[in-house]
Structures are given as C-alpha cells and as structure tokens.
N, CA, C and O atoms as CSV, one atom per row, in Angstrom:
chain,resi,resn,atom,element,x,y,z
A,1,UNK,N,N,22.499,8.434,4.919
A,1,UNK,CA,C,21.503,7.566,5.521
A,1,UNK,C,C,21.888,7.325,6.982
A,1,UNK,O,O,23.040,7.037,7.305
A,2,UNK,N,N,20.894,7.452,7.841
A,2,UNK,CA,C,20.882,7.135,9.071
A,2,UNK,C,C,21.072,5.633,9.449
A,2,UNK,O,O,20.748,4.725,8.684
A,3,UNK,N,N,21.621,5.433,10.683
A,3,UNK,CA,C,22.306,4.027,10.971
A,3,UNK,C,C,20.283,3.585,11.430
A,3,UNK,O,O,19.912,2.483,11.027
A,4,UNK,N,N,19.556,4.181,11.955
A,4,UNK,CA,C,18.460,3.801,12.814
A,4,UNK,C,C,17.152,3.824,11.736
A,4,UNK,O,O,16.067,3.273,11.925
A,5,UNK,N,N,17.504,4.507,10.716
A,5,UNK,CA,C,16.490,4.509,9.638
A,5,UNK,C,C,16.999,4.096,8.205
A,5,UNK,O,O,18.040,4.639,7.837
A,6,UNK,N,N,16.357,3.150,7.302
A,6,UNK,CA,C,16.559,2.790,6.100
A,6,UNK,C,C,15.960,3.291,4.686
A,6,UNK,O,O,15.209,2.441,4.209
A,7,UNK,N,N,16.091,4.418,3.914
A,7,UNK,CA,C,15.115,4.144,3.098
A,7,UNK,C,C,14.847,2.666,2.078
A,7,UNK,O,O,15.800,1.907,1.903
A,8,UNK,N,N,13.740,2.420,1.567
A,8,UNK,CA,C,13.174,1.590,0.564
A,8,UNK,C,C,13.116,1.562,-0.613
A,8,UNK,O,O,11.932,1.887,-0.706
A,9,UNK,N,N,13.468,1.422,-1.719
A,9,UNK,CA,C,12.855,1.558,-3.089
A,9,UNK,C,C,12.692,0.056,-3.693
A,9,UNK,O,O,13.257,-1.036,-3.754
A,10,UNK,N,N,11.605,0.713,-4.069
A,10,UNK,CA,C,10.981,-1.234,-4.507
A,10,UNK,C,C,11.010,-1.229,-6.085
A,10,UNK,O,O,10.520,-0.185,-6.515
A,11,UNK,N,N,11.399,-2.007,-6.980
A,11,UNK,CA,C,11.957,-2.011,-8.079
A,11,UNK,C,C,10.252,-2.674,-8.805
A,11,UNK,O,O,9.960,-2.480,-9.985
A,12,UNK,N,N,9.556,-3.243,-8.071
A,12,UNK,CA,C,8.467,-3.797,-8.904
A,12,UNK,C,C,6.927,-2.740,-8.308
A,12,UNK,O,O,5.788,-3.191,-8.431
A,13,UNK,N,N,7.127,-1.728,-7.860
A,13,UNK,CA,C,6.180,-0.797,-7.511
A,13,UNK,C,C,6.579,0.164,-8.690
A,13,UNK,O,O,7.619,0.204,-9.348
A,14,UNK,N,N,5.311,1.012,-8.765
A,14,UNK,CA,C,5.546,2.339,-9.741
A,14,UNK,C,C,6.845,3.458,-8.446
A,14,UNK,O,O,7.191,3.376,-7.267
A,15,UNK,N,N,7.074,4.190,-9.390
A,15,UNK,CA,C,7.946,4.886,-9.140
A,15,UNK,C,C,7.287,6.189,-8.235
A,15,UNK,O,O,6.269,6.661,-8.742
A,16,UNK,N,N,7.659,6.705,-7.199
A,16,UNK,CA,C,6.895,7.916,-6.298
A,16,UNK,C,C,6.606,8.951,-7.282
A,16,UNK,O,O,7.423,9.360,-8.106
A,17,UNK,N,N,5.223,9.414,-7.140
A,17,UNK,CA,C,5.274,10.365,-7.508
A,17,UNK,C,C,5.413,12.086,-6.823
A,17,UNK,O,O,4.557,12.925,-7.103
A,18,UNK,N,N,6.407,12.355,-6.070
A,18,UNK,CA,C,6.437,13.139,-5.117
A,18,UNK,C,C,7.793,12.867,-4.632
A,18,UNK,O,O,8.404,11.860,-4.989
A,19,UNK,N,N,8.312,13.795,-3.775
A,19,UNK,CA,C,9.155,13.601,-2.981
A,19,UNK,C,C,9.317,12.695,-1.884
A,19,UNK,O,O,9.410,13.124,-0.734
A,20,UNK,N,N,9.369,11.099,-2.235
A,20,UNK,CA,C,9.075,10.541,-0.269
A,20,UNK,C,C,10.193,8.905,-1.161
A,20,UNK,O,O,10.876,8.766,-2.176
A,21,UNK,N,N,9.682,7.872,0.224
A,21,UNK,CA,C,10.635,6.826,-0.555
A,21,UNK,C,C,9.375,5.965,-0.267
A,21,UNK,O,O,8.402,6.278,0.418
A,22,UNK,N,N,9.637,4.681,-1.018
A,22,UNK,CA,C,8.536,3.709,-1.125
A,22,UNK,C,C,8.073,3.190,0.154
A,22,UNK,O,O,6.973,2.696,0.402
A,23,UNK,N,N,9.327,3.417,1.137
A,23,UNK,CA,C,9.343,2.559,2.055
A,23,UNK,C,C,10.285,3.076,3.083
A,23,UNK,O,O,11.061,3.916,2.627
A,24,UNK,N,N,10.460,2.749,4.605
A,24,UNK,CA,C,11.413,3.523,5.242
A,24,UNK,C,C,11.364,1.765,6.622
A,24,UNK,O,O,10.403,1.138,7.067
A,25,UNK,N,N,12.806,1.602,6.821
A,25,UNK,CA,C,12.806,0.919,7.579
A,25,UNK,C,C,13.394,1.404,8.962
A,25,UNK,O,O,14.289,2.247,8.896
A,26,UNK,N,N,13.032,1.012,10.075
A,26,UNK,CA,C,13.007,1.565,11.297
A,26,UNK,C,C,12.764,0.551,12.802
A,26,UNK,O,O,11.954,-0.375,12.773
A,27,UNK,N,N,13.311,0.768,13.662
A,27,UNK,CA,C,12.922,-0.123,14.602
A,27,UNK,C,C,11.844,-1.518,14.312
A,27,UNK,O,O,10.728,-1.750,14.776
A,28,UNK,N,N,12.650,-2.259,13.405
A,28,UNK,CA,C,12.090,-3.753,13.233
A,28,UNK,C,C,10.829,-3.295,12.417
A,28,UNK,O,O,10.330,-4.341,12.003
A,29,UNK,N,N,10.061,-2.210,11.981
A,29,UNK,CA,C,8.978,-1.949,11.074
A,29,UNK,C,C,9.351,-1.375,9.680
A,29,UNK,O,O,10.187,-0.475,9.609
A,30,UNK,N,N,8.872,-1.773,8.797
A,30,UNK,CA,C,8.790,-0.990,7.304
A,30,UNK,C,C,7.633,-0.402,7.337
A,30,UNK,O,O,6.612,-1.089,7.369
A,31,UNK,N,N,7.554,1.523,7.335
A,31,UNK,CA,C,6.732,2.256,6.567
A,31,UNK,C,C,6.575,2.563,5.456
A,31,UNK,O,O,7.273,3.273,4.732
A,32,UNK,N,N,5.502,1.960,5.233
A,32,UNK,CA,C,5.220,1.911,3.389
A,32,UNK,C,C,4.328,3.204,3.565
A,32,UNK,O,O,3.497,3.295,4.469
A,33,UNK,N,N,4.571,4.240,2.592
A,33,UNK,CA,C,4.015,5.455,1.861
A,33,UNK,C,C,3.391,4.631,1.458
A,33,UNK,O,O,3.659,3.459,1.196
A,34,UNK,N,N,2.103,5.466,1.346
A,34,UNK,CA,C,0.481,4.810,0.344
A,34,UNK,C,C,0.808,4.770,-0.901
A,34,UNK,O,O,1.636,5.496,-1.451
A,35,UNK,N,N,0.041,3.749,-1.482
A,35,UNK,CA,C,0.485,3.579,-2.993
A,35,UNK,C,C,-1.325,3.668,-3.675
A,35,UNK,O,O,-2.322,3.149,-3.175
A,36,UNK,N,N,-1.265,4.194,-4.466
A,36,UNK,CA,C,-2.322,4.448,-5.450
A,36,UNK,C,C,-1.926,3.198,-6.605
A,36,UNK,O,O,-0.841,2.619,-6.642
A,37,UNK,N,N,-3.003,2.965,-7.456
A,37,UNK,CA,C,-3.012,1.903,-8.300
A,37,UNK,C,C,-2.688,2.127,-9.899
A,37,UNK,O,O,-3.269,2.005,-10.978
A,38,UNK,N,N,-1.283,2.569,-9.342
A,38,UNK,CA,C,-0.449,2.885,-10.785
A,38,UNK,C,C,-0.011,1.373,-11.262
A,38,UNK,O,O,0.416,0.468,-10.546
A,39,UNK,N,N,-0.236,1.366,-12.650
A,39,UNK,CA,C,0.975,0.495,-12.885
A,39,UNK,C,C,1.938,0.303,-12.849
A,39,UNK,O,O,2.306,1.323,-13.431
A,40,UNK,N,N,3.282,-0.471,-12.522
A,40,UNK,CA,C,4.862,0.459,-12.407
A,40,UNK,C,C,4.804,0.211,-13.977
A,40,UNK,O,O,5.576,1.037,-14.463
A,41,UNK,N,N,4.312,-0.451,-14.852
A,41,UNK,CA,C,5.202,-0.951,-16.126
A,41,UNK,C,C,4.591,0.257,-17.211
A,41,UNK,O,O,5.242,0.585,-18.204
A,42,UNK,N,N,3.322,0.838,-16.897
A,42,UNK,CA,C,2.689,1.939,-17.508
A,42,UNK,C,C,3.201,3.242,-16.883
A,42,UNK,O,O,3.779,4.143,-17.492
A,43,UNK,N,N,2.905,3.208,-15.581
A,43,UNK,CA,C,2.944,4.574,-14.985
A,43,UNK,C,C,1.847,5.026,-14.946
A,43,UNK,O,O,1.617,6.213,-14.714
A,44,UNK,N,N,0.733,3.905,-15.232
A,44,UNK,CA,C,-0.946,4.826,-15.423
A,44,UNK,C,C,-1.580,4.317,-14.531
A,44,UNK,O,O,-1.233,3.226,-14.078
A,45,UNK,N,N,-2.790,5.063,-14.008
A,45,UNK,CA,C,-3.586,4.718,-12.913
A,45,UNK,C,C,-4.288,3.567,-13.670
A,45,UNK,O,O,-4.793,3.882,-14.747
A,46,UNK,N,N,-4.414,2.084,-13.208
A,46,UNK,CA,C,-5.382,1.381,-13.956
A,46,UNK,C,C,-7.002,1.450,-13.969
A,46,UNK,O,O,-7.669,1.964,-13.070
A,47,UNK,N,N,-7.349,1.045,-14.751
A,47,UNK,CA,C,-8.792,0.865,-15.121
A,47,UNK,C,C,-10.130,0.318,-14.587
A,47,UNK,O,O,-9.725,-0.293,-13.598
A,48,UNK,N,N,-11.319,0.165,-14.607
A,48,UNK,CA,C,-11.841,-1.140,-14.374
A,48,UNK,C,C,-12.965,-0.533,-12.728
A,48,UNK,O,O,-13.832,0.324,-12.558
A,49,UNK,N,N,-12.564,-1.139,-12.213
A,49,UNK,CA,C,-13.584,-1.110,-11.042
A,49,UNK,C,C,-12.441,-0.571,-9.712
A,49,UNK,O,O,-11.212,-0.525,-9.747
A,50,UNK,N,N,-13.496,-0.166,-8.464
A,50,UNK,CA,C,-12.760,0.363,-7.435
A,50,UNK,C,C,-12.119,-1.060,-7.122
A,50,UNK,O,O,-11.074,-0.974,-6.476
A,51,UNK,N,N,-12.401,-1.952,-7.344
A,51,UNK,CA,C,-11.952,-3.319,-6.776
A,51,UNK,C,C,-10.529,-3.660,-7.195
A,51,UNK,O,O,-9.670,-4.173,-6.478
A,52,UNK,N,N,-10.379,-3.189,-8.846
A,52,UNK,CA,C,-9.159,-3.250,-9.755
A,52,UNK,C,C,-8.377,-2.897,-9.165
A,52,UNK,O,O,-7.468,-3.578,-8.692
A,53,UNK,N,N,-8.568,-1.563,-9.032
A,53,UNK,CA,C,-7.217,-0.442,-8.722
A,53,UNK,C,C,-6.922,-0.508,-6.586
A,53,UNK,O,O,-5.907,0.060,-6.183
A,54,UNK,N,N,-7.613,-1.017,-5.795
A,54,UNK,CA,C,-7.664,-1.822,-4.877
A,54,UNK,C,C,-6.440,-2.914,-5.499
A,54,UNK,O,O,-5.225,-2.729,-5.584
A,55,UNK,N,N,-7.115,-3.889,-5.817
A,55,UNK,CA,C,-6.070,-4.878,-5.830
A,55,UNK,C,C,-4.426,-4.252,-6.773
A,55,UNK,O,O,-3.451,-4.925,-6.440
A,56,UNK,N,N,-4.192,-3.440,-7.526
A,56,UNK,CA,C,-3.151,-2.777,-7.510
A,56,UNK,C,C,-2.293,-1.742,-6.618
A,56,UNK,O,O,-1.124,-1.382,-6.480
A,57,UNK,N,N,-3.520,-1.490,-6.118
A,57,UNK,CA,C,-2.989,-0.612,-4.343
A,57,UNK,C,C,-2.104,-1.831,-3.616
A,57,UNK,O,O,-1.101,-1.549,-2.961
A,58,UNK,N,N,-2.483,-2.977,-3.758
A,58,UNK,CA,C,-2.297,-3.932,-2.303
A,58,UNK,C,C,-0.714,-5.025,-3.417
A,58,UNK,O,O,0.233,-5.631,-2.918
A,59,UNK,N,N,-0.970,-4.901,-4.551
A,59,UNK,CA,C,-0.106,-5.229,-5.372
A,59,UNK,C,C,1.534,-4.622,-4.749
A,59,UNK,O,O,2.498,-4.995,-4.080
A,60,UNK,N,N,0.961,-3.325,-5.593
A,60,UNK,CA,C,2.272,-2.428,-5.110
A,60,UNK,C,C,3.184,-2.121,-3.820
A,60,UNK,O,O,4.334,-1.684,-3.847
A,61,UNK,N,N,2.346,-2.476,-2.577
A,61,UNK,CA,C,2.438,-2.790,-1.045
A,61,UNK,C,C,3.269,-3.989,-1.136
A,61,UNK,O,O,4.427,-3.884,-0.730
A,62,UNK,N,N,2.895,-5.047,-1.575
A,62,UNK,CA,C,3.462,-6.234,-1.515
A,62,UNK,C,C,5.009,-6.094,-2.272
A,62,UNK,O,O,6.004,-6.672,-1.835
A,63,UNK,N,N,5.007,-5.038,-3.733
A,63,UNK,CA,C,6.431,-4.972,-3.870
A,63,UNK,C,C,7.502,-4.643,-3.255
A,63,UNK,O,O,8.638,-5.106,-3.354
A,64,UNK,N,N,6.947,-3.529,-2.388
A,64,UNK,CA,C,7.294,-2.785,-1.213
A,64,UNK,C,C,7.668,-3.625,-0.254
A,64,UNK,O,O,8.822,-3.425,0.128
A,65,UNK,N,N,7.099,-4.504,0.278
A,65,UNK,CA,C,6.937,-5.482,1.139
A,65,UNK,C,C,8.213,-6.189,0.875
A,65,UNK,O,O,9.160,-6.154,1.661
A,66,UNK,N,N,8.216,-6.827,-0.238
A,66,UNK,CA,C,9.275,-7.544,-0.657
A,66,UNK,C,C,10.580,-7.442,-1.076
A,66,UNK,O,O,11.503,-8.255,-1.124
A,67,UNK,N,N,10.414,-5.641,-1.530
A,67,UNK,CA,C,12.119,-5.057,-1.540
A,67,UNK,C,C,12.800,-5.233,-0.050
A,67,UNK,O,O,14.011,-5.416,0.082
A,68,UNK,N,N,11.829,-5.151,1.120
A,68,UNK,CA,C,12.253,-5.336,2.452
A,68,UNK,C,C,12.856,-6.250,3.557
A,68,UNK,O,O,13.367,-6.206,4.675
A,69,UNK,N,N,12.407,-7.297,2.346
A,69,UNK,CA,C,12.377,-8.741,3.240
A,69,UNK,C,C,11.427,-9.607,3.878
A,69,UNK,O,O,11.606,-10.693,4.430
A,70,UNK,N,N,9.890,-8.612,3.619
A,70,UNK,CA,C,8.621,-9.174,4.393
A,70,UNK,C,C,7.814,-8.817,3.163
A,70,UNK,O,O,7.864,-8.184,2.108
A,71,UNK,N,N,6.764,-9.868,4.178
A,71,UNK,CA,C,5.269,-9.854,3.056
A,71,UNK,C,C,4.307,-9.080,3.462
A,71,UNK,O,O,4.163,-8.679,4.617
A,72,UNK,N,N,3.682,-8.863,2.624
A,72,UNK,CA,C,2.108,-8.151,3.253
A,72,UNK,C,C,1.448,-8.813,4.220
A,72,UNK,O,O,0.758,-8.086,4.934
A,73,UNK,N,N,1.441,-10.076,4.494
A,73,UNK,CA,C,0.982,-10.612,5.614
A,73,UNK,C,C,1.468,-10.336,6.686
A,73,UNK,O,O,1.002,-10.751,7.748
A,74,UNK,N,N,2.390,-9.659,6.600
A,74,UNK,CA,C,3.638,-9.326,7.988
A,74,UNK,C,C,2.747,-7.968,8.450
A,74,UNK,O,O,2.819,-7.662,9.640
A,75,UNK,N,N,1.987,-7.218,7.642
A,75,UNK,CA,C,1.569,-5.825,8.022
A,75,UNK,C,C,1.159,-6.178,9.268
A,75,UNK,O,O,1.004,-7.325,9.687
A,76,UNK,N,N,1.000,-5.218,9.811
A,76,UNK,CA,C,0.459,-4.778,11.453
A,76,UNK,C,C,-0.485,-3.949,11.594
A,76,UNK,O,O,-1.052,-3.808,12.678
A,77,UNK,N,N,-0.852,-3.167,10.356
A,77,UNK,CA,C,-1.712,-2.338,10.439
A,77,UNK,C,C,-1.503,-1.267,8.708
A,77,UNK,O,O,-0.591,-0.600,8.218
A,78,UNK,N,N,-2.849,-1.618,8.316
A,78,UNK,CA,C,-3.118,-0.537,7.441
A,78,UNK,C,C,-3.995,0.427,6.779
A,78,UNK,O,O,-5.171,0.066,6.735
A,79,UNK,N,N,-3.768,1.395,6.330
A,79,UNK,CA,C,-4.415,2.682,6.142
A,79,UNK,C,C,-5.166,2.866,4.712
A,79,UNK,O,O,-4.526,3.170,3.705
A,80,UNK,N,N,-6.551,2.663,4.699
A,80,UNK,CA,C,-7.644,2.652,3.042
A,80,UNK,C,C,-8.209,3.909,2.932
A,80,UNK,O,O,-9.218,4.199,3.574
A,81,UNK,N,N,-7.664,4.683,2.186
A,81,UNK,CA,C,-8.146,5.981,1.559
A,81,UNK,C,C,-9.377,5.767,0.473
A,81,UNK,O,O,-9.171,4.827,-0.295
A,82,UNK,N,N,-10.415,6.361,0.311
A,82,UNK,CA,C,-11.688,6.060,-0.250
A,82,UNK,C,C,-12.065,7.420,-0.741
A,82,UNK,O,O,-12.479,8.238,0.082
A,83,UNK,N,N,-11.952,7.772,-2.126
A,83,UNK,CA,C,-13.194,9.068,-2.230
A,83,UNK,C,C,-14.626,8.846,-2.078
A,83,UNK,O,O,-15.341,9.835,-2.237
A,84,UNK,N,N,-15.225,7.635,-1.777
A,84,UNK,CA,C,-16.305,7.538,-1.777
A,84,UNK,C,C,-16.840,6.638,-1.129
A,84,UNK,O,O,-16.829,5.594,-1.780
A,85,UNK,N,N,-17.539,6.482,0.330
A,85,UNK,CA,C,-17.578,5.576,1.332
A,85,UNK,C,C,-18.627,3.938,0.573
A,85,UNK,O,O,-18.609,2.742,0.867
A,86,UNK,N,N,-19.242,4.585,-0.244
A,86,UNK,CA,C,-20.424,3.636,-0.855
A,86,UNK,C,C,-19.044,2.662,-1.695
A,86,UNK,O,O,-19.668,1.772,-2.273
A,87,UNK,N,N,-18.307,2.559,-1.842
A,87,UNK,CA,C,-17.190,1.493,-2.305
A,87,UNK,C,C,-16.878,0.991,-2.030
A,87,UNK,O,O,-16.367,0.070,-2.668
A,88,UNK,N,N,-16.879,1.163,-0.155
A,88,UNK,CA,C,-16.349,0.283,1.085
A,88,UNK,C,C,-16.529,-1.151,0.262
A,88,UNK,O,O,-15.639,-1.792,-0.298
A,89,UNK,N,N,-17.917,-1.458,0.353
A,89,UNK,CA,C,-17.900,-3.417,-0.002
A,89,UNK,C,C,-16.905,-3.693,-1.216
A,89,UNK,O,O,-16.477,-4.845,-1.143
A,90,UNK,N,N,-16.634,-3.309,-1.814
A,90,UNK,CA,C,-15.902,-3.824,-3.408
A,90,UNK,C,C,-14.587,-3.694,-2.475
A,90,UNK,O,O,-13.896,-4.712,-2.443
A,91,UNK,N,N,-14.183,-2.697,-1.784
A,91,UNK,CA,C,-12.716,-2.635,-1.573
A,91,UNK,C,C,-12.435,-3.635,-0.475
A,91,UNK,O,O,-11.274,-4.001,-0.288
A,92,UNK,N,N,-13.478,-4.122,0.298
A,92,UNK,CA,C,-13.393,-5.001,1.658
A,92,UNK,C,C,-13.237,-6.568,0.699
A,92,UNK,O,O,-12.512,-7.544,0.889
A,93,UNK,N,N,-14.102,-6.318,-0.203
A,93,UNK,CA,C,-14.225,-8.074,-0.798
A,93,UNK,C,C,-12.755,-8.364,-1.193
A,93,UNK,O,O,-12.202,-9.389,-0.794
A,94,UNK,N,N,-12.064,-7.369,-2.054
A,94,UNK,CA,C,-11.014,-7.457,-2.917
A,94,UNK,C,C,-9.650,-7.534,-1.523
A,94,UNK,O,O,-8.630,-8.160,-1.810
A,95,UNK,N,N,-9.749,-6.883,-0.115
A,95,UNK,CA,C,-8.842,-7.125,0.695
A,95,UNK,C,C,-8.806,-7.739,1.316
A,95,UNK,O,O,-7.769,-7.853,1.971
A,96,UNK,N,N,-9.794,-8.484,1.529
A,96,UNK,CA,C,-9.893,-10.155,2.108
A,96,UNK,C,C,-9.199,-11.196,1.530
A,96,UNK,O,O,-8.781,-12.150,2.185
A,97,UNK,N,N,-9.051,-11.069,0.337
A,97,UNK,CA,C,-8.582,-12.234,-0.645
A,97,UNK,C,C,-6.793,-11.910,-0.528
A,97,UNK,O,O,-5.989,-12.677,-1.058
A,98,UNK,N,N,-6.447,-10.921,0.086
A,98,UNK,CA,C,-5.137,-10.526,0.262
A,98,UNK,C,C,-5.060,-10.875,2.012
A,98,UNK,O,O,-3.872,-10.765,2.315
A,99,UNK,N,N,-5.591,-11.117,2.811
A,99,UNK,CA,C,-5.873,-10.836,4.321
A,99,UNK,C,C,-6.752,-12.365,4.756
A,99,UNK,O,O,-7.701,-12.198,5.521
A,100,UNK,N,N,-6.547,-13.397,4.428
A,100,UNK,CA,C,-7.546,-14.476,4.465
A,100,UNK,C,C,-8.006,-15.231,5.839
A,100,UNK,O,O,-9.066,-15.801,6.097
A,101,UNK,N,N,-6.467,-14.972,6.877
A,101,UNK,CA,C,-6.862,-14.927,8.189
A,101,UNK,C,C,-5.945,-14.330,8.882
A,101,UNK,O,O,-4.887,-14.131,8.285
A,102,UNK,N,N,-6.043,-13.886,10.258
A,102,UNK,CA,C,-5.620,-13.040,11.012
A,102,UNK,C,C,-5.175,-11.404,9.980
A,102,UNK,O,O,-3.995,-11.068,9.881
A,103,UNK,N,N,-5.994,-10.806,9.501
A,103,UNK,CA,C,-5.711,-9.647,8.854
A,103,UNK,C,C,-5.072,-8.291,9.747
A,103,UNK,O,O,-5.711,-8.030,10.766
A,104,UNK,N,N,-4.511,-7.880,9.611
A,104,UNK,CA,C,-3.971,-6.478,10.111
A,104,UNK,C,C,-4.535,-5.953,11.034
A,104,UNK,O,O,-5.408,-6.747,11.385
A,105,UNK,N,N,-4.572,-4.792,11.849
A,105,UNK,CA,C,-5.523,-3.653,12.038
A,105,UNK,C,C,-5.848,-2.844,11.132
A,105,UNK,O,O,-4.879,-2.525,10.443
A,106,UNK,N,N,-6.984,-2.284,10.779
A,106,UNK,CA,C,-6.834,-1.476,9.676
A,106,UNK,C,C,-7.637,0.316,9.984
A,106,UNK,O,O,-7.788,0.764,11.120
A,107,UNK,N,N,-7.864,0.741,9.268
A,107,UNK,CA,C,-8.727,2.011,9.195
A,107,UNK,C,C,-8.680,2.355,7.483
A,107,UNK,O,O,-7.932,2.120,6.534
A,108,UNK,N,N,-10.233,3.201,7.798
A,108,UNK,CA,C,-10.529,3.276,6.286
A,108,UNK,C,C,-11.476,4.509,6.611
A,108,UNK,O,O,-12.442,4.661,7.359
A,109,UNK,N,N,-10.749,5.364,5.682
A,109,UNK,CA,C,-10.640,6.824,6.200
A,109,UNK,C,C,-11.625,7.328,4.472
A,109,UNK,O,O,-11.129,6.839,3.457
A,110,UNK,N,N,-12.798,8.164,4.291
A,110,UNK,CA,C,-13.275,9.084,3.423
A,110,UNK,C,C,-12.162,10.650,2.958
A,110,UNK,O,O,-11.496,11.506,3.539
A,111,UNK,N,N,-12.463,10.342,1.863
A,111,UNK,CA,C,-11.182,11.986,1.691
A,111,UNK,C,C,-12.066,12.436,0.897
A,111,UNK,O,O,-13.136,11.876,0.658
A,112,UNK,N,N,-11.544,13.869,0.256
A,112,UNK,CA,C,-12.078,14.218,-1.022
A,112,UNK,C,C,-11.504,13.968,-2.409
A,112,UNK,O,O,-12.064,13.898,-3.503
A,113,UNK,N,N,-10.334,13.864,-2.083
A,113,UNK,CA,C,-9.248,13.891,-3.597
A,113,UNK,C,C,-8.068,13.047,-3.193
A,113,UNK,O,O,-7.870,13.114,-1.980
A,114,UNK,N,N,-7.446,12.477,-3.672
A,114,UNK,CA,C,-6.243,11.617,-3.664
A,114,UNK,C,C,-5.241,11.917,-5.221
A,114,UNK,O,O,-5.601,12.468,-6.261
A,115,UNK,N,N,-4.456,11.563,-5.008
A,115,UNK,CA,C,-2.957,11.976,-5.833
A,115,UNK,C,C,-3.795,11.441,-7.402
A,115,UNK,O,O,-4.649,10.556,-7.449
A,116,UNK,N,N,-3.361,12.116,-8.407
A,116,UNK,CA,C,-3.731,11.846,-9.756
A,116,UNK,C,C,-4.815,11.636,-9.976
A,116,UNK,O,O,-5.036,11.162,-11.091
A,117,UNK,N,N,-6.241,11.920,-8.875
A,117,UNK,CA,C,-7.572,11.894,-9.449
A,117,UNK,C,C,-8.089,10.169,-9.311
A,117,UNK,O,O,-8.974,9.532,-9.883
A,118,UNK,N,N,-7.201,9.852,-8.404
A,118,UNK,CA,C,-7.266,8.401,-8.307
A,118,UNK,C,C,-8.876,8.074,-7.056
A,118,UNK,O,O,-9.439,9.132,-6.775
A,119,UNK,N,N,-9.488,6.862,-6.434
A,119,UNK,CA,C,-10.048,6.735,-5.978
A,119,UNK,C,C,-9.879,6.157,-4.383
A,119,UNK,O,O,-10.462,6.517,-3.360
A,120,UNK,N,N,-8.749,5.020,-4.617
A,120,UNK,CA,C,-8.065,4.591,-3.735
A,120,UNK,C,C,-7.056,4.560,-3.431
A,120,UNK,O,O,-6.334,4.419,-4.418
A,121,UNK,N,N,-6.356,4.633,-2.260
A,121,UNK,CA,C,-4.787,4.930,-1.970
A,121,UNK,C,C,-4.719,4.254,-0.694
A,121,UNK,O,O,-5.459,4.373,0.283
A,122,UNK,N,N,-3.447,3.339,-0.916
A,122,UNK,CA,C,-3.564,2.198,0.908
A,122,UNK,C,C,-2.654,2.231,1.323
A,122,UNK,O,O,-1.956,1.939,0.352
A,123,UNK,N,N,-1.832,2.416,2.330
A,123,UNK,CA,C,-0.393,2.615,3.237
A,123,UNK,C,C,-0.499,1.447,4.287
A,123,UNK,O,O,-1.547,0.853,4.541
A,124,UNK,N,N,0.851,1.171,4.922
A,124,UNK,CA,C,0.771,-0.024,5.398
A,124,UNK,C,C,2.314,0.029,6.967
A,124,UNK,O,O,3.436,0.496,7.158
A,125,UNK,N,N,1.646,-0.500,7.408
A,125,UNK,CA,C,2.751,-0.658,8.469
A,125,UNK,C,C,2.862,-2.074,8.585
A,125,UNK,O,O,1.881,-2.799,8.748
A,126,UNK,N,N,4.593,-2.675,8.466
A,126,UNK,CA,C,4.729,-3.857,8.347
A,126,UNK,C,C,5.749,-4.446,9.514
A,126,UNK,O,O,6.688,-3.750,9.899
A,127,UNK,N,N,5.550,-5.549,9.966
A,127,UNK,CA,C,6.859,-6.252,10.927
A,127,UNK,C,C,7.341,-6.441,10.377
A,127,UNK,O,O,6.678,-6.705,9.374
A,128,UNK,N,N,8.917,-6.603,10.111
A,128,UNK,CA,C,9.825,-7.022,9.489
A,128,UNK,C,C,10.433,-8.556,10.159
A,128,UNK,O,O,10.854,-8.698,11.307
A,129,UNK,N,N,10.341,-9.643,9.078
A,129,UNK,CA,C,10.907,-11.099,10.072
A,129,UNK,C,C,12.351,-10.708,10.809
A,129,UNK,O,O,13.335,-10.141,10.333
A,130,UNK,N,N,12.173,-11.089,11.795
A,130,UNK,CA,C,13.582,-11.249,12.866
A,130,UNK,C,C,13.828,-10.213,13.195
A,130,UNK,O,O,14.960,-10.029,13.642
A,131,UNK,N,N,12.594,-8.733,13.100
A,131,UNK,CA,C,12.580,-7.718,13.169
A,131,UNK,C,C,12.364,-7.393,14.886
A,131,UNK,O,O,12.307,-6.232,15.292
C-alpha cells in the first residue's frame, strides 16, 4: 500500500464484485466505486421498485462512507447510473431524503446495462473530516 493512497473495505457493504476496492482514500477524498443495490447480508440484487434498489445504492455508499470516517453528507459529488431515463423521478425523490439540504454535485448519466442486470448503480466522491 501506498503512503499517498489508502484502499477501503467496508464491512457493512456487499462485497465487490470484480476486481476494485470499495473505496480508495487519497488527498483528503474517499473514492467510492459505484455500488449497485446488492444486499451485503444476501448478496442479491434487491427487489421492489427503482426507488428500492436506489435507496440500497445510497445505503451501501454510506457503509463505505463510514468504514472511512465520513458520511454521505460529506460527498462532494456523485455519479447515478440509470438504464432507463423515465426513472429519473423515483430515483430523485428517494435521493433527496438522503441529500435534504446542501446536496452534492451530482450527474446522472443513461447506460445500457450495468453489473448483474441491475438498473441502478451510484459512485460517490467524498471529503473526508479534517481531510
């Protein structure tokens, strides 16, 4: 491990599926790899509405968040993967309630496919306190 870079592993996020780390710490920021809306305690993509697996996207961020020393409120900016732009409102309602004032910068990007056939996938750039 590098003195200038940290990796992350967050013990209450699902486990990567791929080669990367949950999280990478670096000049006062944590890069959180996108997290899809696995369960960690299943390992399964959950159920329910784009809104569900949204709020398990932003779940798993926050574990991430917290193996680090910071919260999701600390983000600075983050990244909403969408297979399908007509979802935007369900995924905006459900990230407000995580974002209630002064929210991030964000972008929210259309794809075709995301990891495991999933719908949503959210990555995050975070300040780290005293960072």
């Amino acid at each position: 491990m590098s003195a200038h870079r940290r990796p992350v592993t967050a013990l209450g996020a699902p486990g990567a599926v791929g080669p990367y780390s949950h999280g990478v710490v670096s000049g006062g920021l944590l890069y959180c790899s996108g997290q899809i809306p696995l369960d960690p305690e299943t390992n399964e993509i959950v159920t329910g509405t784009v809104g569900d697996r949204t709020r398990r996207c932003l779940d798993n961020l926050s574990a991430v968040c917290a193996s680090a020393g910071a919260q999701l409120s600390d983000a600075v900016r983050l990244t909403v993967f969408v297979t399908d732009m007509s979802a935007f409102a369900q995924v905006n309602e459900v990230y407000a309630t995580y974002f209630p004032s002064d929210p991030p910068a964000r972008v929210t990007i259309g794809v075709a496919a995301l990891p495991l056939g999933t719908d949503v996938e959210i990555d995050a750039i975070v300040a780290l306190p005293g960072g």
